[in-house]
C-alpha positions in Angstrom: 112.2 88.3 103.9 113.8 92.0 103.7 112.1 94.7 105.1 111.0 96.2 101.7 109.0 93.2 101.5 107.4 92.6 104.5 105.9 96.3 104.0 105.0 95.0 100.7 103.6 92.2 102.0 101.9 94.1 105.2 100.5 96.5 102.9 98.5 93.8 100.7 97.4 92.2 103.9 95.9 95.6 105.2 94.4 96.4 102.2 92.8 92.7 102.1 91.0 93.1 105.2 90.0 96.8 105.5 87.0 96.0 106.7 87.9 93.8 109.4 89.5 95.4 113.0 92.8 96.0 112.0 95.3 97.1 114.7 99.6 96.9 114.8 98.9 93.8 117.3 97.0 91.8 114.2 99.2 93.0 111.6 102.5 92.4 113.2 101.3 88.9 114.7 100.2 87.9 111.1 103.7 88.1 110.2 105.3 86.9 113.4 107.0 90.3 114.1 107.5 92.2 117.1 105.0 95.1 117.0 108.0 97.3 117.7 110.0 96.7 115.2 107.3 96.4 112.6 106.3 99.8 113.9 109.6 101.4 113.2 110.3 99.6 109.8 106.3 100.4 108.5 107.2 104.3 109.4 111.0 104.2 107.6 109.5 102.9 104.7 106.1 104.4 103.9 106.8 108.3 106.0 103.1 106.6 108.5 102.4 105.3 111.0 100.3 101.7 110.9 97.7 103.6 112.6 97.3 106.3 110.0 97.7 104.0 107.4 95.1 101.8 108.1 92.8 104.7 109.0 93.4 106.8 105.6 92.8 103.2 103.8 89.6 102.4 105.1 88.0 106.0 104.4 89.8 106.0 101.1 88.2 103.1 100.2 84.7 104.0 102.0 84.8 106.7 99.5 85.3 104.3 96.4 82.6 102.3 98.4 80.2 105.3 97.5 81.3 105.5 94.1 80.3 102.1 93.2 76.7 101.6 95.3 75.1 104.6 95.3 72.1 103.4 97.0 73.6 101.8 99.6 73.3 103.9 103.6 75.4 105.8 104.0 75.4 104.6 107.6 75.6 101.3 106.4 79.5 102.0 104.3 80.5 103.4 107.7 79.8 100.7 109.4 81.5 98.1 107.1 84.6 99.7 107.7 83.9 99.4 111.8 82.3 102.9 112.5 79.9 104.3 114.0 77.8 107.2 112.0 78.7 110.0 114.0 82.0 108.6 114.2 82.5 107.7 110.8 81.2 111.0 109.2 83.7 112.5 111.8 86.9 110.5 110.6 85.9 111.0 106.8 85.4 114.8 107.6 88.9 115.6 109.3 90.5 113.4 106.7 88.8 114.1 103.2 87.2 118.0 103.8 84.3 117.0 103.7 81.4 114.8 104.8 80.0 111.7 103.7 77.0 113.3 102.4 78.2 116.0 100.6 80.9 113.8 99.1 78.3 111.3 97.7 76.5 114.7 96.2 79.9 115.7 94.8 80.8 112.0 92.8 81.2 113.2 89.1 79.1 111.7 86.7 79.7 113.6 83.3 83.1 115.5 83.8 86.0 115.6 86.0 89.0 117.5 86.5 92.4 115.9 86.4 94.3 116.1 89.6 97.8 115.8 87.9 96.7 118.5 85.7 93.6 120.8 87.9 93.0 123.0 84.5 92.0 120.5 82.6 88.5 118.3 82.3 87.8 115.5 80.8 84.2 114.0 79.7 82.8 110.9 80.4 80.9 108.8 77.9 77.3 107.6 78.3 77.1 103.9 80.3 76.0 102.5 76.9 79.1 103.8 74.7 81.6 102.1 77.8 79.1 99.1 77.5 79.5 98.6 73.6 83.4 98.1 74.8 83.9 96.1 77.8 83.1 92.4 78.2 84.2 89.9 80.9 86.6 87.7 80.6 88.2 84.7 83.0 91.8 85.3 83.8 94.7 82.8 84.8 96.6 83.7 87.9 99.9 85.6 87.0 103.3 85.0 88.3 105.3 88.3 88.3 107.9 90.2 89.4 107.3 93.2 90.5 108.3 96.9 91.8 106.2 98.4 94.3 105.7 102.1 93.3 104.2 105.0 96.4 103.4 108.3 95.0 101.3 110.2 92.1 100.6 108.3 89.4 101.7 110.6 86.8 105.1 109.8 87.4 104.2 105.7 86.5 105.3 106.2 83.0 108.5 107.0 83.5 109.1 104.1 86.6 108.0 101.7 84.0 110.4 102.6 81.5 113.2 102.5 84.3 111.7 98.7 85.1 111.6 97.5 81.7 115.4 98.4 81.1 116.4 96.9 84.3 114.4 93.4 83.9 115.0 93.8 80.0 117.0 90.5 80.3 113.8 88.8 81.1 111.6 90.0 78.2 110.5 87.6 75.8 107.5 87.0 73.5 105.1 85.5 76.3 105.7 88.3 78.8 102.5 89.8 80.2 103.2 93.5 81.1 100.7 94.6 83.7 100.0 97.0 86.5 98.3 96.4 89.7 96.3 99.7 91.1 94.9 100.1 94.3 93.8 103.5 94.8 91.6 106.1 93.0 93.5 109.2 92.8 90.4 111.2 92.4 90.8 110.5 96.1 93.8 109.1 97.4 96.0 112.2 97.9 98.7 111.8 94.7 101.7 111.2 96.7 99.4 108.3 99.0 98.7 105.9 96.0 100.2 102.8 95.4 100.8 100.7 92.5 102.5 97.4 91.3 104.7 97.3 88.3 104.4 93.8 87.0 105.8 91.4 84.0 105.5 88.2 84.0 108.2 85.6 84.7 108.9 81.9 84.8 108.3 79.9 88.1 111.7 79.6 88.9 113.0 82.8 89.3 115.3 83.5 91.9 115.1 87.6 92.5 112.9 88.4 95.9 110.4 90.6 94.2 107.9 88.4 92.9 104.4 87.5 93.4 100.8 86.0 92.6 98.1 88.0 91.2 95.2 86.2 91.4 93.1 85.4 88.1 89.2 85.2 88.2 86.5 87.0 86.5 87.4 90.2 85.5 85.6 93.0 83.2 87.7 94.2 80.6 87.8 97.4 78.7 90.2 98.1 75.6 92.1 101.1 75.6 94.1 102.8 72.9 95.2 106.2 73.2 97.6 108.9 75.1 99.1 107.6 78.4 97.0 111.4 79.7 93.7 110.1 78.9 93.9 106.5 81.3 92.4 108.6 84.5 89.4 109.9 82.5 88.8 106.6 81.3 88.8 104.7 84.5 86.8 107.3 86.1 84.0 107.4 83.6 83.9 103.3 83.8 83.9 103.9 87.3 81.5 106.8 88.2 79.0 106.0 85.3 79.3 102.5 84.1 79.9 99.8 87.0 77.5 101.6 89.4 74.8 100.9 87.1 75.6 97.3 86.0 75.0 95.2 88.4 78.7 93.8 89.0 80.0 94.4 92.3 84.1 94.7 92.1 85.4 91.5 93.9 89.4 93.1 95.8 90.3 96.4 96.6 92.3 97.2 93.5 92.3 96.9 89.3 94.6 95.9 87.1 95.8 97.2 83.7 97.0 94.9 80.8 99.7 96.5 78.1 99.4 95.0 74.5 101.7 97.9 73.3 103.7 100.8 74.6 105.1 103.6 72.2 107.3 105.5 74.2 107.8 108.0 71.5 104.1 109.6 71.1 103.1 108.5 75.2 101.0 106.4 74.1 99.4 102.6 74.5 97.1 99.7 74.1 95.8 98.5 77.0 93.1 96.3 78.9 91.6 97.9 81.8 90.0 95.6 84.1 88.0 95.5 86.9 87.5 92.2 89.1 84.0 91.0 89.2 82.3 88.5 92.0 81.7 85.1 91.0 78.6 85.0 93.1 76.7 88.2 91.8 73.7 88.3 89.8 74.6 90.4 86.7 72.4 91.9 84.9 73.7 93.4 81.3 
């Protein structure tokens, strides 16, 4: 394994088990790496330390957390992610401006500004208009290779292009193009966020960069518009719709679905879909 992967690879088991005691010991043992030399290679490649990393994770994703049950304690989010409350509101203070409270008080649930572009806002829909559009679906697991892509999501359109004329060799009729997401840059700090760009490929493929994406139940929404208009989307079937619908997302990150891409006019066709629990009671 190079050492592009194992990052890769560290990074997915981190985000896996966020709410679990994470330290260098456990995630360098899980890999069978000195904690020294995992150290050095985890700063060289991602500009943090483990530490920091793991740290800026499990607030991050205390924060989506609050997003998506809004009448769960407070307290209680803290202390799935190992904190104590004055500890936790401490942490998510220093690293977010603000406290828990206040951040809970600030989620959006009619408009939003977009943080690639502060000047302008976007609407959200009503949770019965993103209803009428999504439905749930059972996926396959998806075999793909992939490029792991660190920084603000704006730039994704242009990486993919980049991908696609590198791999176009492996393009056929059955390739699924898709994108794994695991942070909500409404707060994930742009140049933090990570993403997977993914295509399908046959088992046999020799080149180091492939993966597994797990299939499952998954909620789906259809998409079709300007590449500028996916963040408002998400954020309205985030901060209006799932809170209310009694689905609880299953792992720490979405995935989006291409159908077509016109590179001309920036825009696409897409499936954006949310992993649900198998074991929740839904209620439509």
């Amino acid at each position: 394994m190079d050492r592009t992967e194992l990052i890769n690879q560290s990074i997915d088991y981190i985000m896996q088990h966020l709410d679990e005691n994470l330290t260098l010991d456990t995630v360098a043992g899980h890999f069978f790496i000195s904690k020294y030399h995992f150290s050095r290679i985890f700063k060289e490649v991602t500009g943090e330390s483990v530490y920091s990393f793991i740290k800026r994770c499990k607030i991050d994703q205390s924060a989506v957390d609050m997003k998506l049950n809004p009448t769960k304690a407070i307290t209680d989010i803290g202390l799935d992610y190992g904190y104590s409350a004055s500890n936790y509101s401490s942490v998510f203070r220093k690293h977010l401006d603000t406290s828990p409270g206040m951040f809970r008080k600030s989620i959006p649930t009619h408009s939003i500004s977009v943080p690639f572009t502060p000047e302008r806002i976007v609407h959200f829909k009503s949770a019965e208009e993103y209803d009428a559009q999504i439905e749930v679906r059972e996926f396959n697991n998806l075999f793909v290779l992939y490029q792991r892509f660190i920084g603000n999501y704006v730039d994704l359109e242009k990486n993919w292009y980049q991908f696609l004329d590198k791999y176009k060799n492996l393009l056929n009729d059955n390739t699924i193009l898709a994108e794994r997401f695991f942070n909500d840059p409404a707060i994930t700090k742009s140049p933090q966020c990570i993403c997977d760009i993914c295509m399908t490929v046959e088992h046999d493929c020799e080149l180091d960069n492939v993966m597994w994406i797990s299939g499952g139940k998954w909620i789906v929404y259809r998409f079709h518009g300007q590449i500028k208009d996916i963040f408002g989307t998400l954020q309205g079937i985030f901060n209006v719709w799932l809170p209310q619908s009694g689905y609880k997302m299953k792992r720490r990150y979405g995935l989006n679905i291409y159908h077509h891409i016109d590179r001309g006019n920036h825009s696409v066709v897409m499936d954006l879909c949310i992993p649900v629990s198998e074991e929740q009671e839904f209620r439509r």
